[in-house]
C-alpha positions in Angstrom: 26.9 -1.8 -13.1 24.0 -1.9 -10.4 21.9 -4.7 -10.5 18.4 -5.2 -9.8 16.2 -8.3 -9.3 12.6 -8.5 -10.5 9.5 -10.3 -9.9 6.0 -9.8 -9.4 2.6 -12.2 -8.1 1.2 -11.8 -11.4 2.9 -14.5 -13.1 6.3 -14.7 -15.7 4.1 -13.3 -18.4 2.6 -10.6 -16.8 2.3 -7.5 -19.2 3.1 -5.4 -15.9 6.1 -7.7 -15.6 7.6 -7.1 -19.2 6.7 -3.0 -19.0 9.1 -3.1 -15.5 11.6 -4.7 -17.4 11.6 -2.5 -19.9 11.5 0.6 -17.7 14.6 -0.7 -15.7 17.2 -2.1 -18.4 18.5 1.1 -19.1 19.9 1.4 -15.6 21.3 -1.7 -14.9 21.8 -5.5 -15.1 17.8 -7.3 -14.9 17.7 -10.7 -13.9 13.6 -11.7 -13.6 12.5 -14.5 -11.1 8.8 -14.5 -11.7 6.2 -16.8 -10.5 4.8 -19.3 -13.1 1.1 -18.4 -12.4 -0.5 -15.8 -11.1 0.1 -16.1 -6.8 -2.1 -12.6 -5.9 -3.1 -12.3 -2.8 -1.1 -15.1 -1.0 0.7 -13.1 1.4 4.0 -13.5 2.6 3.8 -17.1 2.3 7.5 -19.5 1.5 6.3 -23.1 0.1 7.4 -25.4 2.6 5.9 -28.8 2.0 7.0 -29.3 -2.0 10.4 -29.0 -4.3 10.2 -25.7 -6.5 11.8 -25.2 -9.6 13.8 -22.7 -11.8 12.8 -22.7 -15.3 14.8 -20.8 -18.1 12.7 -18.5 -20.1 15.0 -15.9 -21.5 18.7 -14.7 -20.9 18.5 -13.7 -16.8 14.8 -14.7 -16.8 13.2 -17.2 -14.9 10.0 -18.9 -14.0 9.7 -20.4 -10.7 7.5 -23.1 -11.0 4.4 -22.9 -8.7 6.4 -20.8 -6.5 5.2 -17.5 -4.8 6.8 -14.5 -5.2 8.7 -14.6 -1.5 10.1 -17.9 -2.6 11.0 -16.3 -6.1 13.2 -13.1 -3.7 14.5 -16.0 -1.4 15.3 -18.8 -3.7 17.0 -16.1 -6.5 19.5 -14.8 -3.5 20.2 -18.5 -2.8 21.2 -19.4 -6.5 21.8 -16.9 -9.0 23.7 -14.1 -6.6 27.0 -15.1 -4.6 27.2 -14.4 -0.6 28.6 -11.7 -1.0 27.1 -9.9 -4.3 23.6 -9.5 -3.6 21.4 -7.3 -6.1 21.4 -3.1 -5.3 17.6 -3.5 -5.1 14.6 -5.7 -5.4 11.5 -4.3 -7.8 8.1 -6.4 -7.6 5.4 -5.6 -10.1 4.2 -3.6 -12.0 1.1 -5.3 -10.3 -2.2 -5.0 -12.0 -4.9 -3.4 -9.9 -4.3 -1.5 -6.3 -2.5 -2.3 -3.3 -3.2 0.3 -0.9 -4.1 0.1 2.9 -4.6 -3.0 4.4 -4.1 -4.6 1.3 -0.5 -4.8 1.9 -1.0 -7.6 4.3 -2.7 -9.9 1.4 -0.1 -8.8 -1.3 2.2 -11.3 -3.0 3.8 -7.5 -4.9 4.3 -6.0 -1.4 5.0 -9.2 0.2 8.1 -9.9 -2.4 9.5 -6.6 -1.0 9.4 -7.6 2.4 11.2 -10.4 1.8 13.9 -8.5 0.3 14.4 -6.1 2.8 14.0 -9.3 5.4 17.5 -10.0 3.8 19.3 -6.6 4.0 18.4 -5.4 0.3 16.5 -2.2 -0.4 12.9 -2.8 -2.3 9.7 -1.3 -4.0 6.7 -3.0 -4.9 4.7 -1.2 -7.5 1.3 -1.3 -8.5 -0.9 0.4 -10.9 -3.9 1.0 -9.9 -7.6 0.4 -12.1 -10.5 2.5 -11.3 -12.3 -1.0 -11.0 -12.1 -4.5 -12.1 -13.2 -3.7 -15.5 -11.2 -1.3 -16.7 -9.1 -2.2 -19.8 -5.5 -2.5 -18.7 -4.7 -2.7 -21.9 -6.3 0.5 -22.9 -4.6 2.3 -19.9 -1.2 1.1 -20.1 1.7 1.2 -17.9 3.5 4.4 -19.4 3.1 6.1 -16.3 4.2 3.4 -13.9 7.2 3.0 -16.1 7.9 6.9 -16.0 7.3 6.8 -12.3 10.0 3.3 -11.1 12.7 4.7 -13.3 12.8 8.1 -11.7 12.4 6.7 -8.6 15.2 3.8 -9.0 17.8 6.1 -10.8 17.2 8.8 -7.9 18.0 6.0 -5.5 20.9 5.1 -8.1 22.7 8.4 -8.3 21.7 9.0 -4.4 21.2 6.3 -1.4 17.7 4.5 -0.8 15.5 7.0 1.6 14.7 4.4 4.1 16.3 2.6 7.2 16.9 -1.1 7.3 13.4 -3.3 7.3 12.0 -0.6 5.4 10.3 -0.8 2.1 8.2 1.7 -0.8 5.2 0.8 -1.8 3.9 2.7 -4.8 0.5 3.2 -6.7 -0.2 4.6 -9.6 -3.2 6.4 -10.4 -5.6 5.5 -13.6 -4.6 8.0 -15.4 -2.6 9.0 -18.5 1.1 10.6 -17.7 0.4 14.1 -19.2 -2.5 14.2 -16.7 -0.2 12.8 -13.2 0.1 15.8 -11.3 3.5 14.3 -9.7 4.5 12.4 -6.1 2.6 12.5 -2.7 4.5 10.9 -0.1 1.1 9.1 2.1 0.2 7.2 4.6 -1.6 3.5 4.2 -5.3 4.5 4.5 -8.1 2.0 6.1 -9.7 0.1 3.4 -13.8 -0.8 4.6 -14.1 -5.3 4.0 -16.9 -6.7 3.3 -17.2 -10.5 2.8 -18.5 -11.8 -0.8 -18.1 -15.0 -1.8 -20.2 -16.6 -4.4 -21.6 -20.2 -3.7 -22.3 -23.2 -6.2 -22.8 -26.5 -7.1 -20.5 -28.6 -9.3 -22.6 -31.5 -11.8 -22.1 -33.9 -8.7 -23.9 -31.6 -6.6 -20.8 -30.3 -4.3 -21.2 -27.2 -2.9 -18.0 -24.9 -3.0 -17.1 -21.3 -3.0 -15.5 -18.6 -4.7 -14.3 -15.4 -3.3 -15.2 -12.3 -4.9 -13.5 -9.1 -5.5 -14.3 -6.1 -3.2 -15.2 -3.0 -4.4 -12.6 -0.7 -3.2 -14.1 1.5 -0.6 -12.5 3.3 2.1 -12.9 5.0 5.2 -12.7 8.7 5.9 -9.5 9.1 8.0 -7.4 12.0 9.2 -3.8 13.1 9.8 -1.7 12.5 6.8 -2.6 12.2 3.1 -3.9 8.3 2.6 -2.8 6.2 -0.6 -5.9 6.3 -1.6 -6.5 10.1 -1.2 -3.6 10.9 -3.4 -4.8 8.5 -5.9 -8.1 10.1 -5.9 -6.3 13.4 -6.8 -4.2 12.5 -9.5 -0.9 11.7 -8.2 1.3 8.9 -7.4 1.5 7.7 -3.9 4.8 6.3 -2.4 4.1 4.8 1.5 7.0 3.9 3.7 6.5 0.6 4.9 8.0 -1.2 7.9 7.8 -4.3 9.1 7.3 -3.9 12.5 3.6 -4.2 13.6 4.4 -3.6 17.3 1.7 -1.2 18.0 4.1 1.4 20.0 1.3 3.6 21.1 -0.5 0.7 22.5 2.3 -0.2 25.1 2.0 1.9 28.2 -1.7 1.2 27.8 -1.8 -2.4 27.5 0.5 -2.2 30.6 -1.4 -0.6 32.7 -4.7 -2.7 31.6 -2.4 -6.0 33.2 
């Protein structure tokens, strides 16, 4: 029986978490290792300066407490697999909300799936994507990301997983309904536009602090191959390669000849 490790940045009772569960028990043994609280946007970060936690929720399910979900992918190898019986793959998500672009680089979903690959195991991080922060994920669903990581997963299954070594998928799903998908675009990470909002106050004793907002998601017109976002904007669901090698290649011979 293959077996596949879950966990997300959402938190343990995620309903993203519980719809990828669902989706993947039919093709093999699940063992969850899920963050206690939500831990989105914090990167590829391992807690180093406290003692973390497994907590038992459910038969192969466990909250790590106050862990992030690189710590949930390295601590799960460490205790609930043997040396040399590691999981087939490593799913994170189903992540509410995007993670396109440069977005990858703040992810905690995307971020678990580098730390997989980091120790030899193919990954995917999936997210479903909201046409903005107010959108009713409850009214949307995850149908369609459910369709979508099962046919991916039992293709790998029956086949081999597509990429080299140090390699992971990162798919979105589009806000849309399954009858209305119009199927898989295989894209490149488009270039997201930042802006900086954050929101200052006061607390009753007259503190100042701040809290950072949540971008709109605005992008920037690019060209060469389909974007993430482009094929979201269309209807379908995008699946980027990702590697983990930011050497920028093309920038060699240049920077050399600039010394």
């Amino acid at each position: 029986m293959k077996k596949i490790l879950i966990t997300n940045d959402d938190g343990y009772d995620s309903k993203g978490l519980h719809a990828l569960i669902e989706a993947l028990q039919p093709l093999g043994q699940v063992i969850v290792v899920a963050p206690s609280m939500e831990k989105s946007a914090c990167g590829h970060s391992l807690t180093l300066t406290r003692p973390l936690r497994f907590v038992g929720v459910n038969d192969d399910f466990y909250r790590l407490d106050d862990g992030t979900p690189t710590d949930c992918v390295f601590l799960a190898l460490h205790k609930l697999y043997d040396e040399n019986e590691k999981p087939d793959i490593v799913i994170s998500g189903i992540n509410k909300g995007a993670n396109m672009g440069e977005d990858i680089t703040y992810s905690g979903t995307a971020s678990a799936a580098m730390e997989a690959v980091l120790q030899g195991i193919p990954a995917i991080a999936i997210s479903q994507v909201c046409i903005d922060k107010c959108q009713n994920i409850d009214q949307l669903g995850y149908e369609l990301a459910k369709e979508t990581i099962a046919d991916i997963v039992k293709r790998i299954f029956d086949d081999r997983f597509p990429l080299p070594e140090r390699k992971f998928l990162n798919i979105n799903i589009p806000p849309i309904q399954s009858d209305a998908c119009k199927g898989y675009k295989i894209t490149r990470a488009g270039n997201r536009y930042y802006g900086n909002d954050a929101q200052v106050h006061r607390n009753p004793r007259g503190l100042e602090y701040f809290w950072i907002g949540l971008p709109h998601l605005d992008w920037l017109n690019t060209e060469g191959h389909i974007t993430d976002f482009e094929a979201i904007n269309q209807g379908f669901a995008s699946i980027t390669p990702v590697h983990l090698d930011m050497t920028s290649h093309d920038d060699i011979k240049t920077l050399e000849a600039w010394l």
